[in-house]
Each structure stands twice: as structure tokens, then as C-alpha cells.
N, C-alpha and C positions, 0 to 999 in steps of 0.2 A: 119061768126060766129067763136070765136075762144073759142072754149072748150080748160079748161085744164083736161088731161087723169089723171086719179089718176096712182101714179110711182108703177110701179112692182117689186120694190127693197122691198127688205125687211127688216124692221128696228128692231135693241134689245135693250133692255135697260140693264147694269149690273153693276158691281165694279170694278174701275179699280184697281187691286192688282199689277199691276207691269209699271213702269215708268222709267226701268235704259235705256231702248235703245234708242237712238237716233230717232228722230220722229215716231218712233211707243210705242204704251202701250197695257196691255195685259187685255182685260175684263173680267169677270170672271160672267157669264147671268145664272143665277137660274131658272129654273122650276120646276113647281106641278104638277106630274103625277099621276094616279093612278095604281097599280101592279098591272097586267093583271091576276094574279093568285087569291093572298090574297083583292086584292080590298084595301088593305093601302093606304094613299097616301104619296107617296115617293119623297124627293126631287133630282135632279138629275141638273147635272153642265157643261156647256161646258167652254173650256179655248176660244176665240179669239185675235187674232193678230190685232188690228186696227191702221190706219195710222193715225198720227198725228203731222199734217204740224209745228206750232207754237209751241207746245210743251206746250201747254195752261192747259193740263188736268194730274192732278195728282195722286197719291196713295188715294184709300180712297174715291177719288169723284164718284159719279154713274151720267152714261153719256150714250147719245142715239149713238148706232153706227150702220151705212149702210151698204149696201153690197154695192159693186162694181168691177170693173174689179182688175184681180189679178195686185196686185203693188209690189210684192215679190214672193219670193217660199211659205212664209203661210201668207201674208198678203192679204186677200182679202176684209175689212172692211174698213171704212172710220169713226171717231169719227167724230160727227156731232153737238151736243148739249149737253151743261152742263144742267142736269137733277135736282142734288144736291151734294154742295159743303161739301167737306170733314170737318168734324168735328173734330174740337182738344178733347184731351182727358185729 
């Protein structure tokens, strides 16, 4: 029998706001948390480095990125799937 294991990696969805480097782009993955004090709920932001082989994925689009093995000193992400394409304005 051959099971597939479901992957232990973990995946983000977010924006990608920056595109000038050379096969990598920079996601920018929003969370809802709730303030452990006041009970607001506060938004909160991390930057990631993800690689990006073809150079496929632009400013502005929101795209699934993986973890994986580090491929840089802060790259340790993989851009995986175009989620939704950037919108002209």
C-alpha cells in the first residue's frame, strides 16, 4: 500500500511587496491575533525571504510560499503558487 503522509512543512499565504532581487521576493503574511491583555484584535506582520527560481511572481500578487531547507543566510522559503494576480490600478 502506498499512503501519501501529509508534508510537515508549512505553508503562508501573503503580498509580495518586493521583487528587485534577483530570484528571490519578499512576502509580506498578515495575521489576526487577539491582545493578550485588552482582548482587541490586532493585526501583526512578518517580512519573509522566499526563493524564486523563474522569477514568475511580481509586486502586488499574493502567492503560497513553503518552508524549506535554508537556500541563503534569510532565505528559507520557497514561492510555490500564484494565489492571486496583481491588480492594475
Amino acid at each position: 500500500m502506498t499512503e501519501t503522509k501529509p508534508s510537515l512543512k508549512r505553508t503562508l499565504i501573503g503580498k509580495v511587496v518586493s521583487d528587485k532581487r534577483a530570484k528571490t521576493v519578499t512576502v509580506l503574511v498578515e495575521r489576526r491575533v487577539k491582545h493578550a491583555m485588552y482582548g482587541k484584535i490586532v493585526a501583526k506582520s512578518s517580512k519573509y525571504h522566499a526563493h524564486d527560481e523563474k522569477g514568475e511572481f511580481h509586486l502586488g500578487d499574493i502567492i503560497e510560499i513553503t518552508e524549506s531547507r535554508p537556500i541563503s543566510k534569510t532565505k528559507n522559503w520557497v514561492a510555490t503558487r500564484l494565489v492571486q494576480k496583481a491588480t492594475l490600478v
